[in-house]
N, CA, C and O atoms as a MOPAC input file, in Angstrom:
PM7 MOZYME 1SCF
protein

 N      3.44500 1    29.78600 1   -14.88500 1
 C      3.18200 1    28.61500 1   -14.07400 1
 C      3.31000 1    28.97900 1   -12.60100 1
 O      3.69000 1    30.06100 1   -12.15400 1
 N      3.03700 1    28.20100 1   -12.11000 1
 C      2.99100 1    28.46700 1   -10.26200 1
 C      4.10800 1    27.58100 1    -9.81100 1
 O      4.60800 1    26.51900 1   -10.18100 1
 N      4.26400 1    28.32300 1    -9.00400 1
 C      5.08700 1    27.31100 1    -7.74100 1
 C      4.58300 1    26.15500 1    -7.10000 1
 O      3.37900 1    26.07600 1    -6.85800 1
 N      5.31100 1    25.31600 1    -6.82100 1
 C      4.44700 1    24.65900 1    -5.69400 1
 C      5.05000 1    24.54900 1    -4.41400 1
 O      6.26600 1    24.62100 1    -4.23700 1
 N      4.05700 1    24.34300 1    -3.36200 1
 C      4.62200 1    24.87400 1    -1.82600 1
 C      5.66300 1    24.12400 1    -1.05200 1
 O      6.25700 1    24.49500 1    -0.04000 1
 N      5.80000 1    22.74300 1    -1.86700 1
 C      6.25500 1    22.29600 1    -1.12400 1
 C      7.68400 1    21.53100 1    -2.36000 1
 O      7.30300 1    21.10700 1    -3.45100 1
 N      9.16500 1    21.46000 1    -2.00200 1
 C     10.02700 1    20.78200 1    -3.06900 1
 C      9.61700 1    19.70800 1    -2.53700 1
 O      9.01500 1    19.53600 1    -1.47700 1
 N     10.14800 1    18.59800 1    -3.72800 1
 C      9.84500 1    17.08100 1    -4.21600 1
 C     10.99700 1    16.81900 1    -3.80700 1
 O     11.92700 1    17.62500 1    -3.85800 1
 N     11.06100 1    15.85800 1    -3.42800 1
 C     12.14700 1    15.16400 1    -2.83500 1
 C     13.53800 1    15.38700 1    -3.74900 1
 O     13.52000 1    15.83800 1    -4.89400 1
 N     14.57300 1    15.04100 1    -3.12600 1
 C     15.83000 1    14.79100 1    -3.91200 1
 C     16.27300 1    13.26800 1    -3.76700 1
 O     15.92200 1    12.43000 1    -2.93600 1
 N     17.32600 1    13.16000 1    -5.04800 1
 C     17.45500 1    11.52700 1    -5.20500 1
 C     18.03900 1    10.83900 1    -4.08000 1
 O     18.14800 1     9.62700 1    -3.89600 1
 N     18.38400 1    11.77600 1    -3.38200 1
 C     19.01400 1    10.83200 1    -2.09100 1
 C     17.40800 1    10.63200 1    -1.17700 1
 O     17.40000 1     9.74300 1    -0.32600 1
 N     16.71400 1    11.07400 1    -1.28400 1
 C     15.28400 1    10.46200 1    -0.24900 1
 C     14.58000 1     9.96400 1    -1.39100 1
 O     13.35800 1    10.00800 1    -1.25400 1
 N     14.98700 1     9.51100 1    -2.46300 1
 C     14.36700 1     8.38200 1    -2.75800 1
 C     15.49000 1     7.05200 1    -2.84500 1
 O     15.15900 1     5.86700 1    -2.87400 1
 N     16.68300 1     7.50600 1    -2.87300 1
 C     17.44200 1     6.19100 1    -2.12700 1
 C     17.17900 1     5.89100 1    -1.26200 1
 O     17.11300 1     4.67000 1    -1.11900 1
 N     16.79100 1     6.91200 1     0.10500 1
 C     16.59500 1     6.26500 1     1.49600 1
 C     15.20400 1     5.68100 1     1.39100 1
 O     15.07100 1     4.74900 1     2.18400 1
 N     14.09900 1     5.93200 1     0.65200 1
 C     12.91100 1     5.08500 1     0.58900 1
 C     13.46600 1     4.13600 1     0.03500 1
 O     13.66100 1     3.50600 1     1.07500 1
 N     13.96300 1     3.38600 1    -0.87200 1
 C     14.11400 1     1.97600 1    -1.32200 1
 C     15.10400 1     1.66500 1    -0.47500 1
 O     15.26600 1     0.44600 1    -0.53900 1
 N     15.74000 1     2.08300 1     0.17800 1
 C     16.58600 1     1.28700 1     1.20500 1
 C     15.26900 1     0.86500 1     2.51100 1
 O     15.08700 1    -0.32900 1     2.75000 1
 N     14.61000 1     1.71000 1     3.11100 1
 C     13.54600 1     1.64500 1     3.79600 1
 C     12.50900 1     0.22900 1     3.33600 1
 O     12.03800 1    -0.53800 1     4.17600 1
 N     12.23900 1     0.06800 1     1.47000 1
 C     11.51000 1    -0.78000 1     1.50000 1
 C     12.42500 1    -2.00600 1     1.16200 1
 O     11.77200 1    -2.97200 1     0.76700 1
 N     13.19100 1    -2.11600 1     1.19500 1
 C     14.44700 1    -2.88300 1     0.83100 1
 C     13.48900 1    -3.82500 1     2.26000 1
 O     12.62700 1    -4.70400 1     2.30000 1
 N     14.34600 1    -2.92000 1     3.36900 1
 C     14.24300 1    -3.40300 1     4.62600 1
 C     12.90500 1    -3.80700 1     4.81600 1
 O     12.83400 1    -5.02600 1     4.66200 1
 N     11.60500 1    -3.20100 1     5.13700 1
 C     10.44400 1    -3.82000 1     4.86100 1
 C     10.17500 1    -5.19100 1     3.91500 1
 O      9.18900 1    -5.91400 1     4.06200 1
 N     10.86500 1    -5.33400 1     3.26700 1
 C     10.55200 1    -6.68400 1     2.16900 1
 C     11.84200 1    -7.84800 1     3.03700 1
 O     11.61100 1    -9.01800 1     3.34300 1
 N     12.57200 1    -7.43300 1     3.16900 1
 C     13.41500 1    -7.89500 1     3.84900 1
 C     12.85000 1    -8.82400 1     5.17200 1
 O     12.99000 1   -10.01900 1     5.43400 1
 N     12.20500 1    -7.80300 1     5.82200 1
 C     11.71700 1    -8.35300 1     7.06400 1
 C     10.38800 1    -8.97800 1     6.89200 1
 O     10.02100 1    -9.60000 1     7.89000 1
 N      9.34200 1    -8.97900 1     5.61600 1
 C      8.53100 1    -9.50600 1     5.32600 1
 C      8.91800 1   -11.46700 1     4.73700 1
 O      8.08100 1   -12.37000 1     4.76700 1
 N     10.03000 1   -11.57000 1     4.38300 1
 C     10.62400 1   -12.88200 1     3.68300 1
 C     11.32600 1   -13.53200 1     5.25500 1
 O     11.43300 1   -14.75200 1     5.38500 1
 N     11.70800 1   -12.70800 1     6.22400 1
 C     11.95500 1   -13.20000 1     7.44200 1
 C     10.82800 1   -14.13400 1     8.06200 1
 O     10.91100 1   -15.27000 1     8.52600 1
 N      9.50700 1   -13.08500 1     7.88000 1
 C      8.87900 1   -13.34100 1     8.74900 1
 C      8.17100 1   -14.65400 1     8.45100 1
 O      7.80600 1   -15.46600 1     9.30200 1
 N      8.01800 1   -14.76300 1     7.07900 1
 C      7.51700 1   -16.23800 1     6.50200 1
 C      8.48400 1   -17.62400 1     6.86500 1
 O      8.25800 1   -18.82900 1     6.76000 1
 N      9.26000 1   -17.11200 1     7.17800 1
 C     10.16300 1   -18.62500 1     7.70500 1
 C     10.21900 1   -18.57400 1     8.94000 1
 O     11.09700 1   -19.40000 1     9.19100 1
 N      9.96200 1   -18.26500 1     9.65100 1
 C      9.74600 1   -18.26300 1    10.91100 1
 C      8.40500 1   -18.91200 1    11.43400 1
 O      7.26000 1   -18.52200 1    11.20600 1
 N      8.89100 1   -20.20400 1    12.33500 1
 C      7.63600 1   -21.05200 1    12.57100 1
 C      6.84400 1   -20.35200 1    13.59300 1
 O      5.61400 1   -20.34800 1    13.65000 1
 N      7.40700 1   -19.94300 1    14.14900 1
 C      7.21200 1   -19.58800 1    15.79700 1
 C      5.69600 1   -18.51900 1    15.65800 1
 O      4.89400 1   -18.31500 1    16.57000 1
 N      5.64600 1   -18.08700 1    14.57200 1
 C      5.21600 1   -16.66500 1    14.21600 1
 C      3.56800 1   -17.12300 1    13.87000 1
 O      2.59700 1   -16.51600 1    14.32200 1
 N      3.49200 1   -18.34600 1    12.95400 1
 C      2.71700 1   -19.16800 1    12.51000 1
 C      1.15800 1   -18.63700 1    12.66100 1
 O      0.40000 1   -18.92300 1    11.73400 1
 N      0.65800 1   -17.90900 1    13.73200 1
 C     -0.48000 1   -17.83500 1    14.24200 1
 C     -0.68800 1   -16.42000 1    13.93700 1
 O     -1.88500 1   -16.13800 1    14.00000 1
 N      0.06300 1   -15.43200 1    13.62800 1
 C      0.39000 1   -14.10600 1    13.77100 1
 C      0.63900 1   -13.32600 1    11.99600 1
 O      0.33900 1   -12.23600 1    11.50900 1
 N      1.62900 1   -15.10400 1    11.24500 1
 C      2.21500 1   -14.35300 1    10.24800 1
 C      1.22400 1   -13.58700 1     8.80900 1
 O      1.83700 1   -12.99600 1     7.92000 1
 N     -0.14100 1   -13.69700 1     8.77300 1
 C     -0.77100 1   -13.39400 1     8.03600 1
 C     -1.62800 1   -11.89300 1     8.22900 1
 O     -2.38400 1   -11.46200 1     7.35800 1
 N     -1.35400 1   -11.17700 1     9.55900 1
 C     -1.54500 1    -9.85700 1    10.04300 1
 C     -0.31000 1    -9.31600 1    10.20300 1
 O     -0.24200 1    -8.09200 1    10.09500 1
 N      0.70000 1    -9.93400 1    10.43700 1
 C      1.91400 1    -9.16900 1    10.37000 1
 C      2.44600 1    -8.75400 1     8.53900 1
 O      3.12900 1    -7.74900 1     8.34200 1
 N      2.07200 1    -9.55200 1     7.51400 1
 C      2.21300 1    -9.64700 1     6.38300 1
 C      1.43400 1    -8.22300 1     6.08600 1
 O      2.02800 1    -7.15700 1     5.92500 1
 N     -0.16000 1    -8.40800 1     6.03600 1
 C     -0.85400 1    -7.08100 1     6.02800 1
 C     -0.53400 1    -6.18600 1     6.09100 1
 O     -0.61200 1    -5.39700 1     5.14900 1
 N      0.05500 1    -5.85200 1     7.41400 1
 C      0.63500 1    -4.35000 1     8.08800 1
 C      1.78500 1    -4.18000 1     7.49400 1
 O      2.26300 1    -3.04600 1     7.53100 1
 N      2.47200 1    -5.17900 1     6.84500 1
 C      3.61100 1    -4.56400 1     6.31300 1
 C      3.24400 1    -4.31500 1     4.91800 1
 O      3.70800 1    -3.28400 1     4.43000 1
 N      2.61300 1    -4.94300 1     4.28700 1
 C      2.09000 1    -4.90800 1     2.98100 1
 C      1.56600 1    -3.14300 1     2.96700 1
 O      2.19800 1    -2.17700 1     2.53900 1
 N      0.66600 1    -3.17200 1     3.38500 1
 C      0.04700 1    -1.67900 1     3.32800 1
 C      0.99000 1    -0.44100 1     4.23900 1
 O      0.40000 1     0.63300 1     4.35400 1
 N      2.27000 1    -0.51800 1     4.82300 1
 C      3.03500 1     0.88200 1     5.06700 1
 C      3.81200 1     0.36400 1     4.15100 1
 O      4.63600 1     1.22500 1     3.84200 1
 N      3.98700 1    -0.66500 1     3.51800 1
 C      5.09500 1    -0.21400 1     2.24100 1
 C      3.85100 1     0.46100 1     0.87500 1
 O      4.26000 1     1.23000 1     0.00500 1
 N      2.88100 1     0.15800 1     0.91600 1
 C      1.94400 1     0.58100 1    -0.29000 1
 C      1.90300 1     2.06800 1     0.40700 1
 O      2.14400 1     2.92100 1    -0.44700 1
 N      1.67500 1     2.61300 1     1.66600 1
 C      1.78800 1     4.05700 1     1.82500 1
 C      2.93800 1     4.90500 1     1.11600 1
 O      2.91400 1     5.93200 1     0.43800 1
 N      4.21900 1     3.83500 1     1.66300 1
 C      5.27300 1     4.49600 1     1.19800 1
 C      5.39800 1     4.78200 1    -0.21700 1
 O      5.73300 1     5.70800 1    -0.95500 1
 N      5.03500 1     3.73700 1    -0.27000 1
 C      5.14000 1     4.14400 1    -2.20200 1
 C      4.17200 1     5.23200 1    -3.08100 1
 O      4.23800 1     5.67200 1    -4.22800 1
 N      3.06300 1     5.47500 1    -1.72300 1
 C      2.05100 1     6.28400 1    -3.28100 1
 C      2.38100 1     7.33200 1    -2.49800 1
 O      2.12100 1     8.32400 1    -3.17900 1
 N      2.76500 1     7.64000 1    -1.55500 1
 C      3.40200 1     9.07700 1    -0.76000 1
 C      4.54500 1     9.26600 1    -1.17000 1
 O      4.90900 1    10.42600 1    -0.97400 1
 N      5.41600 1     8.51800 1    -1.74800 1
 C      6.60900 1     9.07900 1    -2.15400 1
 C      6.92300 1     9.02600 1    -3.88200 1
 O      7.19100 1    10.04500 1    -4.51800 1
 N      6.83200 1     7.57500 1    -4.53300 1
 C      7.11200 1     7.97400 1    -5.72600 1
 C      5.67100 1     8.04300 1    -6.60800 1
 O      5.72800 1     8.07700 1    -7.83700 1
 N      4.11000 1     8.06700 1    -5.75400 1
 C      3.43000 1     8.53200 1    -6.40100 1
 C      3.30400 1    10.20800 1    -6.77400 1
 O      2.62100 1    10.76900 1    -7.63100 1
 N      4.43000 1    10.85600 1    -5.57300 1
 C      4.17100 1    11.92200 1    -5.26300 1
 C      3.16200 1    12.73900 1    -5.01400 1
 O      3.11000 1    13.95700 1    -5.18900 1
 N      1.75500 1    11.46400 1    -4.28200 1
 C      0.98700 1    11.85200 1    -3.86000 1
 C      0.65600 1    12.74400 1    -2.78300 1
 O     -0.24500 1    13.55200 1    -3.00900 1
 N      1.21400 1    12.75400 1    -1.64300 1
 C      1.10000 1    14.04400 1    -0.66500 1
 C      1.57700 1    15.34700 1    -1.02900 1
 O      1.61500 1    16.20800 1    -0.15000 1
 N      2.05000 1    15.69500 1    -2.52600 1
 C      1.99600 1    17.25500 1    -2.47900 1
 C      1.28600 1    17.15500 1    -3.81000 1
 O      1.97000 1    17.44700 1    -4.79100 1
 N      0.13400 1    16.82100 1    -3.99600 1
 C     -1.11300 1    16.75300 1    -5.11100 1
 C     -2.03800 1    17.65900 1    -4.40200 1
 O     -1.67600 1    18.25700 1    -3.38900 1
 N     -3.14600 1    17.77300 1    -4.87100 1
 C     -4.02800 1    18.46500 1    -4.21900 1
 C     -4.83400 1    17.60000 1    -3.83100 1
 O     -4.76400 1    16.43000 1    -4.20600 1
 N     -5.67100 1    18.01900 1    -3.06600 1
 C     -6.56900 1    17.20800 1    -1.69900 1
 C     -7.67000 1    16.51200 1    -2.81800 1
 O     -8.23000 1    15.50400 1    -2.38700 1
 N     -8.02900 1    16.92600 1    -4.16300 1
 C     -9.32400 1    16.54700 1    -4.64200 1
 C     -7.89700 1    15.16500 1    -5.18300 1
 O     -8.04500 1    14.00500 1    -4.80000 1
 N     -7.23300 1    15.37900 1    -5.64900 1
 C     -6.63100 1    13.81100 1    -6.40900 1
 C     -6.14300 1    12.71500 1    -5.11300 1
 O     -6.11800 1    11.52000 1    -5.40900 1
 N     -5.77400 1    13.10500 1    -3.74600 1
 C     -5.63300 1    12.45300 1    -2.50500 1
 C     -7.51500 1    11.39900 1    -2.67100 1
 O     -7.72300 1    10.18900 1    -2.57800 1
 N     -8.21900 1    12.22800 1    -2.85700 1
 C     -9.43400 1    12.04300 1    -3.02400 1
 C    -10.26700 1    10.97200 1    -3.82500 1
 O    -11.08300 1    10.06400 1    -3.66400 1
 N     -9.57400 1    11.62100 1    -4.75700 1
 C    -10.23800 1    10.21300 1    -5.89900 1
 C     -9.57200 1     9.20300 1    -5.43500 1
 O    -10.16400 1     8.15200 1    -5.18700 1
 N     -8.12700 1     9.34800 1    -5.21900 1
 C     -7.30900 1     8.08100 1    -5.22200 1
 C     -7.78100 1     7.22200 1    -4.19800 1
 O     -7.64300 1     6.02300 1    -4.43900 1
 N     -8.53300 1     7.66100 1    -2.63800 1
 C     -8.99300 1     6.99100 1    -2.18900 1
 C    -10.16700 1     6.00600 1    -2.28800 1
 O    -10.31400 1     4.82900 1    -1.95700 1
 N    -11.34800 1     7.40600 1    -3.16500 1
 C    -12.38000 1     6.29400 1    -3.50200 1
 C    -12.24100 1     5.21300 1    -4.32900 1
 O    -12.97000 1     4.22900 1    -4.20500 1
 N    -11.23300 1     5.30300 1    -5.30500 1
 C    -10.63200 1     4.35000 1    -5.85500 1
 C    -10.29200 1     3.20700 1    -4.85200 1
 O    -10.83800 1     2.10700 1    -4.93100 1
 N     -9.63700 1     3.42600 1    -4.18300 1
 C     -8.99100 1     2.57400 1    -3.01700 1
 C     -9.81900 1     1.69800 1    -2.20100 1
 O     -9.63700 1     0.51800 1    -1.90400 1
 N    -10.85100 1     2.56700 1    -1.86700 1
 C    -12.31100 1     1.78200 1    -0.92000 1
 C    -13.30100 1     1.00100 1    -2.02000 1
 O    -13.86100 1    -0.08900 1    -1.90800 1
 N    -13.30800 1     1.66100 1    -2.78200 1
 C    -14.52200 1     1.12200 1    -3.84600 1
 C    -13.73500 1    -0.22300 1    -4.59300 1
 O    -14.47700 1    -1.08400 1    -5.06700 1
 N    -12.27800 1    -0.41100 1    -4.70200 1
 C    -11.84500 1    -1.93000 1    -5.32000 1
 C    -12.63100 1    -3.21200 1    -4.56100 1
 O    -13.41200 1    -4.09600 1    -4.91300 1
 N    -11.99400 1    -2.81200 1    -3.36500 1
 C    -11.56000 1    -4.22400 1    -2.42300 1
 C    -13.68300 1    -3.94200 1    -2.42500 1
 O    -14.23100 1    -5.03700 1    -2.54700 1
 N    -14.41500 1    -3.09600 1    -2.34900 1
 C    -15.79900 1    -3.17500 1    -2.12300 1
 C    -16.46000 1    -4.27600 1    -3.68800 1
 O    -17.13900 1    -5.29300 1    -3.55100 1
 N    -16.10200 1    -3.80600 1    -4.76500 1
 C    -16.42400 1    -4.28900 1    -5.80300 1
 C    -16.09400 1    -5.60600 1    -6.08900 1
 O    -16.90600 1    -6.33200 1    -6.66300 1
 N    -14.52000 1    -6.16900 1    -5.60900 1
 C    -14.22900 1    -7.54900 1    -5.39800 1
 C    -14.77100 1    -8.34100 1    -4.46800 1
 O    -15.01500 1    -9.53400 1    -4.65200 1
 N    -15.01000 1    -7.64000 1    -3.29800 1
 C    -16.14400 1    -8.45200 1    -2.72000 1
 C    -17.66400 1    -8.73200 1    -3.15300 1
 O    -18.38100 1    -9.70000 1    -2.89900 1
 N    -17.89600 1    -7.67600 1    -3.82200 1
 C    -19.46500 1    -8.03100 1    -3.89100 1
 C    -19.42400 1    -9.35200 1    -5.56900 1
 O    -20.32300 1   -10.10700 1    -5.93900 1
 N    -18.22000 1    -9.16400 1    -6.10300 1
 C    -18.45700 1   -10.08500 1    -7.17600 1
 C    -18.19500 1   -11.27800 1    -6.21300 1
 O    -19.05100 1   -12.15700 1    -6.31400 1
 N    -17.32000 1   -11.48900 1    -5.40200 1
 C    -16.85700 1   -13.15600 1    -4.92500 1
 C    -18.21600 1   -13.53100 1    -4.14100 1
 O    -18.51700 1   -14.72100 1    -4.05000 1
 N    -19.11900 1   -12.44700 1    -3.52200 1
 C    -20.20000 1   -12.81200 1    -2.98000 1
 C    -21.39100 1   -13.42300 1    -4.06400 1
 O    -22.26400 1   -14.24500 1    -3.78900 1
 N    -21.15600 1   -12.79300 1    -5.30300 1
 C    -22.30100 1   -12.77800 1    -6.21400 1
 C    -22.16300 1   -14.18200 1    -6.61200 1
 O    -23.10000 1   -14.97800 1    -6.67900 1
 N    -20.74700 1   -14.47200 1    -6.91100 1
 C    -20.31100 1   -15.86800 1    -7.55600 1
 C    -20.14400 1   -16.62200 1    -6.67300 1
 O    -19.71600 1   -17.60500 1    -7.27900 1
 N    -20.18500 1   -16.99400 1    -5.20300 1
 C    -20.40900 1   -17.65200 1    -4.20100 1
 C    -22.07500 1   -18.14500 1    -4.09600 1
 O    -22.53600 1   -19.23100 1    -3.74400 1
 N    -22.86300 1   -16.72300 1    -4.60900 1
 C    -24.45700 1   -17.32400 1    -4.52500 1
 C    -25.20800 1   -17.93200 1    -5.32700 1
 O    -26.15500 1   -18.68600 1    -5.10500 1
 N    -24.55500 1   -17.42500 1    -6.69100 1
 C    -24.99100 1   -17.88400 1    -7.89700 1
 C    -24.57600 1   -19.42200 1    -8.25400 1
 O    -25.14300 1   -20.20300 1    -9.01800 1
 N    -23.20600 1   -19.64000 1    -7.32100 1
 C    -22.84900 1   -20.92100 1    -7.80200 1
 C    -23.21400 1   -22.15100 1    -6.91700 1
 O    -23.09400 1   -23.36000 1    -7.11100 1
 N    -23.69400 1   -21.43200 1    -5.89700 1
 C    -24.05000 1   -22.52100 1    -4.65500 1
 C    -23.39200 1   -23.23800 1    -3.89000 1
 O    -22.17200 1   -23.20000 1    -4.04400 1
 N    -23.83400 1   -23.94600 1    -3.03900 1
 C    -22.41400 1   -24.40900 1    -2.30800 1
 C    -22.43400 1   -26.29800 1    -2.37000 1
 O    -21.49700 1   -26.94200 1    -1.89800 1

């Protein structure tokens, strides 16, 4: 078997990631009660939504020490969902009329 170039984390950096998304979820349940925010809170939700989804497929997908072709698929996977859910909500938006 081969080596690989790079070691996998140890259990203490994957404690410090769930403490990390601890805090991210944390500050995501903040931010929904907060009136003040009101105009803002549905892009601030986003951005946190997707660096905790980084964190997670970079760390306990143990996707960044995969090789570049599975980084790969996983993306077209990634672009081609949200593409395919749109084109059905469009299809069933036309088909059903308004």
């Amino acid at each position: 078997m081969t080596e690989t170039s790079h070691p996998y984390p140890a259990p203490r950096d994957y404690w410090l990631i769930a403490l990390i998304l601890a805090v991210i979820t944390g500050a995501e349940v903040a931010i929904a009660y907060v009136d003040s925010l009101d105009f803002v809170v549905v892009p601030m939700l986003i951005v946190l939504a997707v660096v905790k989804f980084v964190i997670v497929v970079g760390w306990y997908m143990h996707l960044r020490y995969e090789s570049i072709l599975y980084r790969r698929l996983f993306l077209i996977g990634l672009i081609a969902a949200p593409l395919l859910f749109g084109a059905v909500l469009f299809t069933f938006g036309v088909l059903i009329g308004d």
